[in-house]
C-alpha positions as CSV (number, residue, x, y, z in Angstrom):
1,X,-47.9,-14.0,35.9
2,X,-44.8,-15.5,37.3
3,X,-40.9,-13.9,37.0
4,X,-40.1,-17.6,35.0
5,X,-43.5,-19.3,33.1
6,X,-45.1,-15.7,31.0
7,X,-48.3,-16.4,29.7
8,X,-49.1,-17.1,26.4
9,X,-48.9,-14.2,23.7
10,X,-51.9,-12.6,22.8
11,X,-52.3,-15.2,19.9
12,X,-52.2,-18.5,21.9
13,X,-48.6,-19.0,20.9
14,X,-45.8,-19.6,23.6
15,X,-43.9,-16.8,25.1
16,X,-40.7,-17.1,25.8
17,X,-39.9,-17.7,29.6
18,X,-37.9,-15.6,32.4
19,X,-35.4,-17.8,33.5
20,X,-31.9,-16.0,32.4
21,X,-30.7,-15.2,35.8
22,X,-27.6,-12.3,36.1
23,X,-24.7,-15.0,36.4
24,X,-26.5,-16.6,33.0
25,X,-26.4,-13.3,31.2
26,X,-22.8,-12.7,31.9
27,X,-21.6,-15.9,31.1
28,X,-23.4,-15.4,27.6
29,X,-21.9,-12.1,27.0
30,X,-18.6,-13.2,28.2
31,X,-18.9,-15.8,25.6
32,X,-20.3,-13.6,22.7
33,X,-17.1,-11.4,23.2
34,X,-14.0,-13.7,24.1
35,X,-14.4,-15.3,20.6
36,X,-11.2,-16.3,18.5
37,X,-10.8,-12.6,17.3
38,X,-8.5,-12.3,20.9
39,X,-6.3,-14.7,19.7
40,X,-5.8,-13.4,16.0
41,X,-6.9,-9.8,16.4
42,X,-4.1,-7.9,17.9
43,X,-1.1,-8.6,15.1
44,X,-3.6,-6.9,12.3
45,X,-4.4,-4.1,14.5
46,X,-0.5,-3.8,15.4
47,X,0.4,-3.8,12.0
48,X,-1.7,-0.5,11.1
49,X,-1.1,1.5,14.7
50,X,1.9,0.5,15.5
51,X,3.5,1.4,18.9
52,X,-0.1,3.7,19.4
53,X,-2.0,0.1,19.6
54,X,-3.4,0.6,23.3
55,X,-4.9,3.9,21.7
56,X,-6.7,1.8,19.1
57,X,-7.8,-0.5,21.9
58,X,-9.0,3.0,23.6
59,X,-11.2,4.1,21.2
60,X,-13.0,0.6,20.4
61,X,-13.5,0.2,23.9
62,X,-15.3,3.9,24.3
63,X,-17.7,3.3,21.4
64,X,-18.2,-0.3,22.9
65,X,-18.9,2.0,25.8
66,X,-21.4,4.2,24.4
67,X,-23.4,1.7,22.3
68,X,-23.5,-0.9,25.2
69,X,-24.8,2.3,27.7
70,X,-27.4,2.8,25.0
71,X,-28.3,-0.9,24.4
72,X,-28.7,-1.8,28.5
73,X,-31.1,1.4,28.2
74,X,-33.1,0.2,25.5
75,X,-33.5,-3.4,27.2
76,X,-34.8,-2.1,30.5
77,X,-37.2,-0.1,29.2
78,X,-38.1,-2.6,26.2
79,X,-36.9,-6.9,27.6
80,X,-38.7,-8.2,24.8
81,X,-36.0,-10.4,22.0
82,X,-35.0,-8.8,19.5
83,X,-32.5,-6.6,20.3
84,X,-31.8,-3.3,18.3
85,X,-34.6,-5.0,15.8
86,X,-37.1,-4.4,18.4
87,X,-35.5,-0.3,19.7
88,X,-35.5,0.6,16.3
89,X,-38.9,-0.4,15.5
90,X,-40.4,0.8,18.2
91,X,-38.5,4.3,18.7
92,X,-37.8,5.1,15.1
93,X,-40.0,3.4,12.5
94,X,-40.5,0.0,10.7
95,X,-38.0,0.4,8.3
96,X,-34.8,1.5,10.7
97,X,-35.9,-1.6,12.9
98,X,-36.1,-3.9,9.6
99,X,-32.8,-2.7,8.5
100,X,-31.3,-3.5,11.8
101,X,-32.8,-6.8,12.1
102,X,-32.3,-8.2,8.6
103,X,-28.7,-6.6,9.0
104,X,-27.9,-9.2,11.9
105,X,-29.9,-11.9,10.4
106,X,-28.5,-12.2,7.2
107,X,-24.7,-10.7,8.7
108,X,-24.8,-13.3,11.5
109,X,-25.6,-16.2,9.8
110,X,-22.9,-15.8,7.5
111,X,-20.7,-15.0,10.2
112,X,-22.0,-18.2,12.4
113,X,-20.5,-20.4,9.3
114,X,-17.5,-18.8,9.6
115,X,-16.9,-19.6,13.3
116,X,-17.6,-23.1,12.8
117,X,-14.8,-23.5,9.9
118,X,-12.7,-21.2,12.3
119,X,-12.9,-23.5,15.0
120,X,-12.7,-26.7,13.1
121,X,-9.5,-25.0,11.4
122,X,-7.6,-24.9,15.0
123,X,-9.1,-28.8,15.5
124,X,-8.8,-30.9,12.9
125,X,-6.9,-31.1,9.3
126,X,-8.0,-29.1,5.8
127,X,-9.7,-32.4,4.8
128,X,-11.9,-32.8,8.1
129,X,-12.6,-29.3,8.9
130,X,-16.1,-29.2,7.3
131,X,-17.7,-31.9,8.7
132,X,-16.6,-31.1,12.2
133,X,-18.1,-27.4,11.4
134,X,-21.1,-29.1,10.9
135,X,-21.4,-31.6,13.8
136,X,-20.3,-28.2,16.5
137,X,-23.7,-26.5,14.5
138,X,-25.4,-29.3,15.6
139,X,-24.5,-29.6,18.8
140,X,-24.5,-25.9,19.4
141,X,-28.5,-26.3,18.4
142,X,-29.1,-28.8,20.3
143,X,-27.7,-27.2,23.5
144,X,-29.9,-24.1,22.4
145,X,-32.8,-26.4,22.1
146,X,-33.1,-27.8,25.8
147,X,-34.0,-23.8,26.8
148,X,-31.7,-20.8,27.5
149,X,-30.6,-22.2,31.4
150,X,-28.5,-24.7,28.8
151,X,-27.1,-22.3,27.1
152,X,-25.9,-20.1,29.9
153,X,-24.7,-22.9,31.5
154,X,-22.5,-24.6,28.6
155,X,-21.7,-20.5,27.9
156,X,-20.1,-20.7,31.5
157,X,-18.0,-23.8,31.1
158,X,-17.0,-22.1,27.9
159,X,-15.7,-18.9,29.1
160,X,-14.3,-20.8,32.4
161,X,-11.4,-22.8,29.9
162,X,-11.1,-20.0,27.9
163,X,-10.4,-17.5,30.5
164,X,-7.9,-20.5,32.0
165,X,-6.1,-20.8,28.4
166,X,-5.4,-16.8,28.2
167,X,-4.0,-17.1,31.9
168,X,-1.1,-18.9,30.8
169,X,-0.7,-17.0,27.9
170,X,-0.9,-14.0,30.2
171,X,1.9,-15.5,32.7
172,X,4.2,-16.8,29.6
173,X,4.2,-13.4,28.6
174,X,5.1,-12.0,32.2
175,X,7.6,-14.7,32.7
176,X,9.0,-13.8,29.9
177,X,9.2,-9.9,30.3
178,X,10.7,-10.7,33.8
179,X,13.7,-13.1,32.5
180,X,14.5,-10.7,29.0
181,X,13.1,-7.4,29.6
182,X,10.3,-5.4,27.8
183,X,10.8,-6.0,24.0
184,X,8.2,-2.8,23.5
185,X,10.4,-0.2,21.5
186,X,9.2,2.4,19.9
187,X,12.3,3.1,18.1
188,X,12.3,-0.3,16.5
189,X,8.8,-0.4,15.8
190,X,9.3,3.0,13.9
191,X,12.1,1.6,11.9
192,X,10.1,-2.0,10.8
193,X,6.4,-0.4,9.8
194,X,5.5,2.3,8.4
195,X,4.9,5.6,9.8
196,X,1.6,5.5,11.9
197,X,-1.4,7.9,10.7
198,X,-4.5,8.6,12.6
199,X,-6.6,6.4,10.2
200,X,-4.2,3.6,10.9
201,X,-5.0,4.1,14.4
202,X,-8.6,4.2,13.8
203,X,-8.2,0.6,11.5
204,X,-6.9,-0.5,15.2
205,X,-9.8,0.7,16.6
206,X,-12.1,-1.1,14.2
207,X,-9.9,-4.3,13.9
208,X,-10.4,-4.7,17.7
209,X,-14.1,-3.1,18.1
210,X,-15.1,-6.3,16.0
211,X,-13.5,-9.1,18.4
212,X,-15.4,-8.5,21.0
213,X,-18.6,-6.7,20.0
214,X,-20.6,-8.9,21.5
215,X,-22.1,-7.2,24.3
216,X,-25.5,-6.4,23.0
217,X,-26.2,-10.1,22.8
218,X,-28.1,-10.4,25.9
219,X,-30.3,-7.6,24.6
220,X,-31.7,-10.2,22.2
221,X,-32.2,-12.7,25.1
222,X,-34.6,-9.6,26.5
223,X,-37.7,-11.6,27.1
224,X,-36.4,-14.6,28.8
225,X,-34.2,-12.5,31.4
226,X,-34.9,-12.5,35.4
227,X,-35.8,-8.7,36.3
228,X,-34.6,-7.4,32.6
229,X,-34.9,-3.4,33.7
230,X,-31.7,-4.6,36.6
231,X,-30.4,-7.6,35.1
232,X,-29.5,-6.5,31.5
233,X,-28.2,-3.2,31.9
234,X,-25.5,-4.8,34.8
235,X,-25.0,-8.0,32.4
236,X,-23.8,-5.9,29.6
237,X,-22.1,-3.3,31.6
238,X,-19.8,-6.3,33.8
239,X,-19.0,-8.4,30.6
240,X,-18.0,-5.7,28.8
241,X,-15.8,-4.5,31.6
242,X,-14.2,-7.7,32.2
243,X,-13.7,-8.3,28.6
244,X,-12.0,-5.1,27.9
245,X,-9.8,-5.0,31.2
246,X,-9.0,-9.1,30.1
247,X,-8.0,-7.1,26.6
248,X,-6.0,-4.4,27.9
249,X,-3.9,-6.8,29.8
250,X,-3.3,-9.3,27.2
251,X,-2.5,-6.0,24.7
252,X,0.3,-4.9,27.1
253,X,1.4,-8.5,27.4
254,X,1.7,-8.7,23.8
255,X,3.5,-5.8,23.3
256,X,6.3,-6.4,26.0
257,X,6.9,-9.7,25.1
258,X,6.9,-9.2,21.3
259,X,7.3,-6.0,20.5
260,X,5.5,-4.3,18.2
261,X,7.2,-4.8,15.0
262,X,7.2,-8.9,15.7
263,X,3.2,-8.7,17.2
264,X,2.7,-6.9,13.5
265,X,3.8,-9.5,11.7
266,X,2.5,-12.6,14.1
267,X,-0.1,-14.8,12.3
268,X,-0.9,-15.9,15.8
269,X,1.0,-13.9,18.2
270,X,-0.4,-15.8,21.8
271,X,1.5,-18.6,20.1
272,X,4.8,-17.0,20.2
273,X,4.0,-15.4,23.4
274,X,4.2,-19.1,25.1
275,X,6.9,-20.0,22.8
276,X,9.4,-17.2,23.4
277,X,8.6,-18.2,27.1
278,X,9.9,-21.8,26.1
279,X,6.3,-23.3,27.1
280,X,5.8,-25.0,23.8
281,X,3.6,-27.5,25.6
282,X,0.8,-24.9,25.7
283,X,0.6,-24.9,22.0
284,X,-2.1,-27.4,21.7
285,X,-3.4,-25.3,24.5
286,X,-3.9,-22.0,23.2
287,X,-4.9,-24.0,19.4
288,X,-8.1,-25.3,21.8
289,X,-8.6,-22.5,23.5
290,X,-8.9,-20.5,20.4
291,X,-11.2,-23.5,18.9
292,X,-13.3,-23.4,22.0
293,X,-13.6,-19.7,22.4
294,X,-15.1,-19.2,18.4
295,X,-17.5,-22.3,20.1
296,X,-18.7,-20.1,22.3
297,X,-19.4,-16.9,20.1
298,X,-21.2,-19.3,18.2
299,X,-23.3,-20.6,20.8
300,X,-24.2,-17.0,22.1
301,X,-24.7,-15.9,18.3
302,X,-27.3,-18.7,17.2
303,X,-29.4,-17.8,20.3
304,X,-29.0,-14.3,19.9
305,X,-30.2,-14.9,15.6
306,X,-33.0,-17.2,16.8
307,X,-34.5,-14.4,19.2
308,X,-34.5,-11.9,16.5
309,X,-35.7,-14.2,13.7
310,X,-38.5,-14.9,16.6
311,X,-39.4,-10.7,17.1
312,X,-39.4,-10.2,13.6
313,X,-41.9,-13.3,12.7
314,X,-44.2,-11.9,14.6
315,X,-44.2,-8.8,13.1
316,X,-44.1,-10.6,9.8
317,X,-41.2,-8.8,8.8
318,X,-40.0,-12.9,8.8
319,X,-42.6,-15.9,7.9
320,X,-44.6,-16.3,10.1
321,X,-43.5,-20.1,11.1
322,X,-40.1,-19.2,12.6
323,X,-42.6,-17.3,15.9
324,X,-43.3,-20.8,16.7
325,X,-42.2,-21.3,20.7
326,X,-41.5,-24.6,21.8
327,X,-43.9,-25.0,25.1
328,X,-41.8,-27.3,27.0
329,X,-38.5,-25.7,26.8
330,X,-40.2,-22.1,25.9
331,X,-37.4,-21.6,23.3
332,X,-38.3,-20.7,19.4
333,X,-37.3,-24.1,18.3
334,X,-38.5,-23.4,14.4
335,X,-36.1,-20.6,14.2
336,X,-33.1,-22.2,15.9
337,X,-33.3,-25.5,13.4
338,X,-34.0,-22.7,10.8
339,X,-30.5,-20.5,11.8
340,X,-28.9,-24.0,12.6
341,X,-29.8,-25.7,8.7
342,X,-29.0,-22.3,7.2
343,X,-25.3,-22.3,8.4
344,X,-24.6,-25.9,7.4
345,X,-25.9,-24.9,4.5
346,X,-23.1,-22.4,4.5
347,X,-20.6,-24.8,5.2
348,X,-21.2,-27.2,3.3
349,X,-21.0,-24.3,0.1
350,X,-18.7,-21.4,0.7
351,X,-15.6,-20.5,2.8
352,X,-16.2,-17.6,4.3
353,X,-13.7,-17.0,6.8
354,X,-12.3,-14.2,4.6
355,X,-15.2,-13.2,2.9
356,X,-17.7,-11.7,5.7
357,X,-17.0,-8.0,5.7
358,X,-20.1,-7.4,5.2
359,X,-21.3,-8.5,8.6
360,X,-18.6,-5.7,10.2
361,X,-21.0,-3.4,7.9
362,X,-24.2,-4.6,9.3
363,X,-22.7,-4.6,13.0
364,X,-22.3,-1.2,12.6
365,X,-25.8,-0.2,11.5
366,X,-26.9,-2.4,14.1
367,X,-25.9,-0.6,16.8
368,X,-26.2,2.4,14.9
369,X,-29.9,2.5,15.1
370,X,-29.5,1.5,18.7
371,X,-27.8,4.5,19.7
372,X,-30.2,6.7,17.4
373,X,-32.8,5.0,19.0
374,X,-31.6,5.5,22.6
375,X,-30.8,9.2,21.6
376,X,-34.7,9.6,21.3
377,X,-35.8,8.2,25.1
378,X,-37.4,10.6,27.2
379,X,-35.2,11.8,30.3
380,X,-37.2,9.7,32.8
381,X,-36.8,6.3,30.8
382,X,-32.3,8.0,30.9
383,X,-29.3,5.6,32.4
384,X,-26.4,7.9,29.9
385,X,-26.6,10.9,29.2
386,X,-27.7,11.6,25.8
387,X,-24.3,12.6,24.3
388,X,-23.1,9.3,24.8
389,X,-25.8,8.0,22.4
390,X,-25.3,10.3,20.0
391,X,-20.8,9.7,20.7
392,X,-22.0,6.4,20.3
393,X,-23.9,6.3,16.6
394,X,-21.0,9.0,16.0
395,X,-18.4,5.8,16.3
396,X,-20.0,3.3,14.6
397,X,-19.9,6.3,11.1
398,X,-16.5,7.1,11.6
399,X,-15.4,3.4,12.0
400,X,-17.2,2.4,8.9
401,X,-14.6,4.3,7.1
402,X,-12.0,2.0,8.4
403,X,-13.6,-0.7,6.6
404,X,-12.3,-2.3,3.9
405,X,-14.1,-1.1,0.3
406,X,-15.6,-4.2,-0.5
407,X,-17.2,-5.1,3.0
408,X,-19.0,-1.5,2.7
409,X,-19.7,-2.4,-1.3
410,X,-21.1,-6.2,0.1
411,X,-22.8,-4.4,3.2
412,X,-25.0,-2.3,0.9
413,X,-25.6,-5.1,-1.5
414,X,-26.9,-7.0,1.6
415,X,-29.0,-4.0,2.5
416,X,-30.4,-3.4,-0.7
417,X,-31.3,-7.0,-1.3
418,X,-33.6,-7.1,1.9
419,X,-34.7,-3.8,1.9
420,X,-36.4,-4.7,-2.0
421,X,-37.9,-7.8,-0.7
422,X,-39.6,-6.0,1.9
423,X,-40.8,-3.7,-0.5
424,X,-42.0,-6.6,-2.5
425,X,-44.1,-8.4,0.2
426,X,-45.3,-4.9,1.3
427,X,-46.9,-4.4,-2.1
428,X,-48.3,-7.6,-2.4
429,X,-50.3,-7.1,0.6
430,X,-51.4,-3.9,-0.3
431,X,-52.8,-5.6,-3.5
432,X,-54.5,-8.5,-1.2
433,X,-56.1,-5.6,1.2
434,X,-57.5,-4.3,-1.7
């Protein structure tokens, strides 16, 4: 069996083929993590740590750490899709690995519709915004349709302009420190917010933790990666790298050239950073950029939900029709158009840019059960040591506290809702074996 045409699975049907290379696997996790949170995140998080915002950034990127050491573990010792479905099944039981899966599923989908209205939002008026949501899911499955070599390479040209658009808002923000002087002051910042806690810096944490938790999406890609047991682990480990070095630098940027009591109470504060520096021609820029970046969460996302719609069909944790494998491109077609119809669907029904707190919940539990799951590998099958596992499922607890009460009360709801039907279809077939 070749590195990039796998046989056919045990039951005749298609598997999934090798050719993610390493560049292919950054470029999508690059893409899953640069989303429009970067543009939009920061003022929130500012607003509730105040001058200790790096701090924040700190601690999201050390449990993005941990639970993206644990997940490169997991996917070279298991590069099937699936992700943390698959871990959890495997190393823990049906029913963590269900939970997981369904969690994304269901979490993602919801959060796939949001995207699209996000990005239509920085394009187009009120009035046009959902039918341009829907014509980006389109295109976005159709891309995802021609096999994952499209994908990683419209996820390349995708984080190329992106990266290019936060440049500029990088050197405003330097040109501007340079001609007026830091406008970081503590002082100042003490006087406009209120006084910082240690849960406000933890909010920070969480605030920033969800723009660009992301990494783990090429775990779900497992199956159709080049040399999985190198190629993941190094995929996740330089994307999340780049992306939180990229997110250090734009934090301190933000602070010098706003300050933190202005960042706090920016709506979109890489929009005053090129204004202040009098570019205002980079407006429409950064508006695009923003628009083009939530593109390209989306693109990673809808692969990444297809792949684990795909490993949970053929455990029939999912019907059975969405293992189907298309054999030319050797993509799970019925799944994508399934992911794809559901988040029109969405669209078409509901906002729910501000309504999707229940995805933060099932991120969490998500990579909760990867970290457990990575906790329980033998020493031989080690890349971390085992207390950054366990650090790891440590973070995602303590940052479900910083959640808002009704993502936690949805997240449950959400949980409870698939965790019944499974006990309903699990008690049917105990009647039909009978």
């Amino acid at each position: 069996m070749s590195s990039t045409t796998p046989s056919d699975t045990p039951h005749g049907a298609p598997a999934l083929a090798r050719r993610l290379t390493l560049r292919g696997a950054v470029a999508i996790g690059l893409a899953s993590m640069i989303g429009a949170g970067v543009f939009a995140a920061f003022g929130p998080a500012a607003a509730v740590a105040g001058e200790w915002l790096l701090l924040g950034l700190a601690l999201a990127a050390f449990v993005a750490f941990a639970n993206a050491g644990s997940t490169g573990q997991l996917a070279a010792r298991y590069p099937e899709s699936g992700g943390a479905y698959r871990y959890g099944r495997v190393r823990l039981g049906e029913w963590p690995g269900f939970l997981a899966g369904w969690g994304f599923v269901v979490g993602k989908t919801a959060s796939c519709a949001a995207m699209a209205m996000t990005a239509a939002d920085y394009l187009v008026p009120a009035e046009w915004e959902r039918p341009v949501a829907i014509a980006a899911v389109v295109v976005i499955a159709g891309i995802n349709l021609l096999g994952i070599t499209r994908t990683a390479r419209a996820a390349t040209v995708i984080v190329a302009v992106v990266l290019a658009v936060l440049a500029i808002v990088i050197a405003a923000g330097a040109v501007d420190v340079a001609r007026q002087g830091s406008a970081f002051d503590s002082a100042d910042a003490a006087a406009a917010l209120p006084p910082v806690t240690p849960y406000g810096v933890l909010q920070s944490a969480g605030l920033l933790f969800f723009a660009f938790a992301g990494y783990a999406r090429v775990a779900t890609l497992g199956e159709e990666v080049v040399d999985p047991a190198r190629t993941i682990p190094k995929a996740i480990s330089l994307s999340l790298a780049a992306v939180v070095t990229l997110y250090a630098v734009i934090g301190v940027v933000l602070l010098g050239a706003l300050g933190v009591a202005s960042l706090a109470a920016a709506d979109a504060p890489l929009d005053d950073v090129v204004l202040l520096a009098g570019w205002g021609w980079a407006i429409p820029v950064v508006q695009a950029g923003a628009a083009l970046a939530a593109l390209g969460a989306l693109l990673a996302l809808v692969a990444g939900i297809g792949r684990t719609s795909l490993a949970m069909a053929r455990d029939r944790e999912l019907p059975a029709a969405l293992s189907s494998v298309s054999r030319r491109a050797r993509v799970p077609w019925v799944a994508e158009v399934a992911v794809a119809a559901a988040i029109i669907v969405l669209v078409l029904v509901v906002d729910l840019r501000g309504a999707i707190g229940f995805s933060s919940f099932g991120v969490l539990v998500y990579y909760l059960v990867a970290n457990l799951s990575a906790a329980t590998q033998p020493a031989a099958e080690r890349r971390i040591p085992r207390w950054l596992s366990i650090a790891g499922a440590i973070g995602c607890l303590v940052l479900v506290v910083t959640l808002p009460w009704p993502s936690v009360v949805g997240g449950v709801a959400v949980f409870a809702v698939g965790a019944g039907i499974r006990l309903l279809v699990l008690a049917r077939r105990r009647r039909l074996a009978a």
